[in-house]
N, C-alpha and C positions, 0 to 999 in steps of 0.2 A: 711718399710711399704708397702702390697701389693696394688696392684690395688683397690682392694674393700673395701679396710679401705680408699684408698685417695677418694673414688668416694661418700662413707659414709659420709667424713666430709668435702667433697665438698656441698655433698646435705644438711646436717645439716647447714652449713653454709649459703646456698643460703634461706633455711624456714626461718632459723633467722632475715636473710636480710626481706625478705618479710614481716615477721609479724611486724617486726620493722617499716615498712612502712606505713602496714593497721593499728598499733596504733597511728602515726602519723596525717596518712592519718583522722583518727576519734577524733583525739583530734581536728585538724584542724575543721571541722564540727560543734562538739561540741561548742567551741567556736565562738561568738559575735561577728558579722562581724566588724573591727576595722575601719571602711571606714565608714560606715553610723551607724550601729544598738548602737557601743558601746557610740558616740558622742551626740546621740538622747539621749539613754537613762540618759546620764550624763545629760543635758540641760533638761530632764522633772526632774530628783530627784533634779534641782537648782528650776524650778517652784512650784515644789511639798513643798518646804519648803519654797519658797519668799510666798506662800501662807498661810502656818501653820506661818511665822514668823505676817505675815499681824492680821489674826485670835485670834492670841497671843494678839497681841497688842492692837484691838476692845476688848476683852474681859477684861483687865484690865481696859482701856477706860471706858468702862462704868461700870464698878463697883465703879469706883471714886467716893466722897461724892458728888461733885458737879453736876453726872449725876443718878447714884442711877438706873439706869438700869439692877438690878442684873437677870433678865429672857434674855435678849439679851447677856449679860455679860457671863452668862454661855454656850449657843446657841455658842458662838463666841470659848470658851472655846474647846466646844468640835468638833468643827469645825478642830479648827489648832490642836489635840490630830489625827482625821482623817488623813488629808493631812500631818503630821509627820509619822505615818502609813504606806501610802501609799510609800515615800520614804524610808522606812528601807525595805518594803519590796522589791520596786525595787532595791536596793543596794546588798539586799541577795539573790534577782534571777541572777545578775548578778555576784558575789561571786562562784554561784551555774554551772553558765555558762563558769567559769573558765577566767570570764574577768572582774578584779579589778573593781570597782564604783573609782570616784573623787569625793573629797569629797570638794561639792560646798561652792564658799564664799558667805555668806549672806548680802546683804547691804541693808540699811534702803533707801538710794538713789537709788540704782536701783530699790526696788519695786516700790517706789514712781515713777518712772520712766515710771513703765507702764502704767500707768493713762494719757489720753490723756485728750482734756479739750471738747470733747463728750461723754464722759462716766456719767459727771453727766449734766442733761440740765441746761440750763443757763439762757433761756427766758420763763418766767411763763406762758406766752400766747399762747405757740407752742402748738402741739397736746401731744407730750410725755409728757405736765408737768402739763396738763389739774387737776390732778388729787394731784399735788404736797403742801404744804403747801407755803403759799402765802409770798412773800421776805417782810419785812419792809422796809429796803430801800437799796440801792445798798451798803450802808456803812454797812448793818447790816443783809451784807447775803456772808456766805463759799459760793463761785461759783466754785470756784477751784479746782479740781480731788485731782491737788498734798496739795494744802493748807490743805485740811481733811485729807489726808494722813499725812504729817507732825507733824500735832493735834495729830491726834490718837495713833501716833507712839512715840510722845514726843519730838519731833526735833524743832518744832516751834509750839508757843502756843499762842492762841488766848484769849485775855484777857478779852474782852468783850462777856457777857455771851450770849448776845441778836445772838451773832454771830452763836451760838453752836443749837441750835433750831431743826434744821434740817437736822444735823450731824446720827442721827442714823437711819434715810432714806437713808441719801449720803453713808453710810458706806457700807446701804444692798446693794445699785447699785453698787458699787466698789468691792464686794463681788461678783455678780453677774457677771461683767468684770473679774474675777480672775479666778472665774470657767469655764467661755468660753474662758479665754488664754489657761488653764490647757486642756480642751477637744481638742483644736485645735493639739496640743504638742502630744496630744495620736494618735489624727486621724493619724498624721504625719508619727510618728513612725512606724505605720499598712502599711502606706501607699508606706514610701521608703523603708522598708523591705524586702529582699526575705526569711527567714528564719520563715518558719511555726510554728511552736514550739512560738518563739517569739509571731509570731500574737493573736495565743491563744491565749497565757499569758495575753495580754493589751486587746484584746477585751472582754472574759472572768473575766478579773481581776479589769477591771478599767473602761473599757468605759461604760457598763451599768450603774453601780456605780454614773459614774461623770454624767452621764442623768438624773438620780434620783435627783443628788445636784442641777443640774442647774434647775429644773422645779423648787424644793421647794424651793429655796432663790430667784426665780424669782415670785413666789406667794408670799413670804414674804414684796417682797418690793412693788409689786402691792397692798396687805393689807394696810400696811403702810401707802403709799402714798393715800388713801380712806380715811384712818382713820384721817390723817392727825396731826400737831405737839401739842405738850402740853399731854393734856387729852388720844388724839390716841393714842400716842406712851405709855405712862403708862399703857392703857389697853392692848395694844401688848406685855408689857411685861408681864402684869401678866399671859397672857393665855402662855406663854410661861414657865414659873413657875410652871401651872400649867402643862403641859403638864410633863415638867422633871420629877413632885410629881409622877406621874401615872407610869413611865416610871422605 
């Protein structure tokens, strides 16, 4: 072999080398940072569905004979059909970013979990409950975040009807605390990111989105609570009945 064939597949060799490198070099890139970006995103697709599993379970809640709420019932309905949504598709941008999703475990105890016992008020006389449906008496009122959550979800049930009253106000507060976990999870992810592309993605894809949820389920349970229990919540659902008819 002379000089100029070895100097030939010398250099053929060292391009190969190289471009071998810049495709590494861009898969590297390409891919989800495994340090912070892939770990967030895992942790918001487990809130994204602790929230659609929540929504699931309001909506058969009150479809129940014993609540007959079928306008909130569907509202709840297509609530968790959303926030299901929302994590296939973060699942398949990260699919698409060439870094696996984990596929979250659901538990009825850790949603229940998020509910601290300020989430729903407690003392009718504060300024938050000004506006709340008034307790009968300490024995014949859910005061408890996790208690309604247990109710709603089937794990523990309250047998006294008198108890249930003011369960589908507590529900929209608790709804209302789900949504502002969820925005916090986005803000985060934007936050500890260097990866632009990413950022788009959630402020573009989701965070407008989840400002829109949080106002109107935060006007819902402000209605609500005006309208207050028995009669109110009947008329809130039918406007909401209505609304779907139109829809």
């Amino acid at each position: 072999m002379d000089n100029n064939s070895k100097i030939m597949r010398r250099t053929i060799s060292i391009l190969l080398v190289f471009n071998l490198w810049i495709s590494l070099s861009a898969a590297d890139t390409f891919c989800l940072d495994k340090v912070t970006d892939v770990p967030n995103l895992n942790d918001q697709i487990q809130k994204e569905l602790q929230a659609s599993t929540f929504y699931l379970a309001a909506s058969h809640y009150f479809e129940r004979s014993d609540m007959a709420l079928h306008g909130i019932s569907k509202f709840f309905h297509k609530m968790s059909s959303e926030e299901k949504g929302h994590a296939d598709k973060l699942m398949t941008y990260m699919n698409m970013r060439k870094s696996p999703p984990k596929t979250p475990n659901i538990s009825i105890k850790d949603i229940c979990d998020l509910f601290s016992k300020n989430d729903i008020c407690l003392d009718k006389n504060s300024d938050d409950c000004k506006h709340s449906c008034p307790a009968k008496t300490d024995d014949c009122t859910i005061s408890s975040p996790h208690k309604v959550c247990t109710e709603i979800t089937g794990t523990e049930h309250t047998q006294d009807i008198c108890k249930k009253d003011n369960i589908p106000l507590y529900v929209m507060k608790l709804a209302h605390k789900l949504e502002l976990l969820v925005y916090d999870k986005l803000v985060n992810i934007v936050k500890e990111s260097s990866d632009e592309e990413l950022k788009h993605f959630i402020e573009h894809e989701y965070l407008d989105e989840q400002i829109e949820s949080i106002k109107q389920i935060s006007d819902y349970e402000i209605q609500m609570a005006r309208l207050g229990c028995g009669l109110g919540f009947y008329i809130f659902d039918q406007q909401f009945l209505q609304n779907d008819a139109k829809s």
